[in-house]
PLY file of the C-alpha trace (Angstrom):
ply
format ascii 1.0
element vertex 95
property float x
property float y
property float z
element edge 94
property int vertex1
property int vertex2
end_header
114.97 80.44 99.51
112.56 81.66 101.32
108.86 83.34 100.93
106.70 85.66 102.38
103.48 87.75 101.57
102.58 90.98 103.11
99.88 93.71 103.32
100.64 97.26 103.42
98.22 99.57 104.96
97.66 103.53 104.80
98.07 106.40 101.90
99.52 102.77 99.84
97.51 103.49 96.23
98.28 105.97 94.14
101.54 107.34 95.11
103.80 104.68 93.11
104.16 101.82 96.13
103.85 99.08 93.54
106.35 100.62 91.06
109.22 101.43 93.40
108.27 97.89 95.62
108.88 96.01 92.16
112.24 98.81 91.45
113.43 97.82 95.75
112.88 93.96 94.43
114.86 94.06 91.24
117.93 95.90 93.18
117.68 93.46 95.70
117.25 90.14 93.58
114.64 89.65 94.72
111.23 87.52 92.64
107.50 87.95 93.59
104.85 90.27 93.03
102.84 93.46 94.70
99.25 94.29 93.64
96.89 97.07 94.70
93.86 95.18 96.80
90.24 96.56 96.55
90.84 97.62 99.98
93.05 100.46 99.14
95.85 97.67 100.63
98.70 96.55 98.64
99.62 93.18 98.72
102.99 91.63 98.20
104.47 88.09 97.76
108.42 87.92 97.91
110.83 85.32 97.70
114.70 85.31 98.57
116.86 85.08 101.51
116.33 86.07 104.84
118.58 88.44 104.18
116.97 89.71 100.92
113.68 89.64 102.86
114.82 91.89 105.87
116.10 94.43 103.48
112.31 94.69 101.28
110.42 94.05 104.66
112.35 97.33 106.24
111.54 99.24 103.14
107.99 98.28 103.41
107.63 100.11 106.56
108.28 103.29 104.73
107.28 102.66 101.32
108.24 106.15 98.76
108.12 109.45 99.75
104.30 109.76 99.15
103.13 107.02 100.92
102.31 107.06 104.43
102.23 103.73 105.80
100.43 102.57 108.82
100.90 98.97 109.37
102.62 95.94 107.41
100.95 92.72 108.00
103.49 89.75 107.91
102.37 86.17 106.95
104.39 83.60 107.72
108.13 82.79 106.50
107.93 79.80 105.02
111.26 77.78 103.76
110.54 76.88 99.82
112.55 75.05 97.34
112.31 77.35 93.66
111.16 74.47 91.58
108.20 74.24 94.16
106.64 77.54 93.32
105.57 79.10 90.72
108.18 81.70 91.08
108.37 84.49 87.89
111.95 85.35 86.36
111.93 88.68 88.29
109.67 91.09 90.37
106.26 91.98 88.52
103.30 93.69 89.25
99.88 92.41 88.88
96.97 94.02 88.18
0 1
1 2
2 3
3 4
4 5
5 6
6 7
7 8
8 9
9 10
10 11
11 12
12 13
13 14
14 15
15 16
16 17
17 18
18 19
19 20
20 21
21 22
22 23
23 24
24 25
25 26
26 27
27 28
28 29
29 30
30 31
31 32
32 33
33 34
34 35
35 36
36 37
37 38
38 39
39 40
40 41
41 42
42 43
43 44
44 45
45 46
46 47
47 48
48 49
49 50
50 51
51 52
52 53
53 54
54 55
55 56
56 57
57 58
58 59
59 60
60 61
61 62
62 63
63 64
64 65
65 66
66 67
67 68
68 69
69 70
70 71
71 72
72 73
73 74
74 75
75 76
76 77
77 78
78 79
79 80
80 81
81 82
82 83
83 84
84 85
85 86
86 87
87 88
88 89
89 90
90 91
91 92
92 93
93 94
């Protein structure tokens, strides 16, 4: 498994990113979390395989229909073992 956290930039708040990231992220299989940042950034934390990760990453890019996305900051991939995270049953959204 594997994890990575992201920032999404642009029109990101208030046009449903976090509810259709965490819908993506349950179709997927994938577990993590998205919040909106006092930025106007969202923030997002996945974990899953590379393959998982691609997919939500790609999505990112675009986000919903409303959004309008300038840049997605990557952090690093890191390899992680479940039971070494604190990992939620799921996708969720924090506030």
């Amino acid at each position: 498994m594997y994890k990575v956290t992201v920032t999404i930039q642009g029109r990101v708040q208030g046009v449903a990113y976090r509810y259709s990231t965490q819908e993506i992220a349950n179709e997927l299989g994938i577990q993590g979390w998205v919040k909106n940042l006092p930025t106007g950034e969202v923030q997002a934390c996945f974990y899953g395989s590379k393959d998982q990760l691609k997919a939500i990453l790609d999505w990112c890019e675009e986000g919903p229909s409303l959004a309008r996305v300038t840049r997605v900051e990557q952090g690093e991939w890191s390899e992680v073992e479940p039971q070494d995270e604190t990992i939620s049953n799921g996708f969720e959204i924090r506030y």
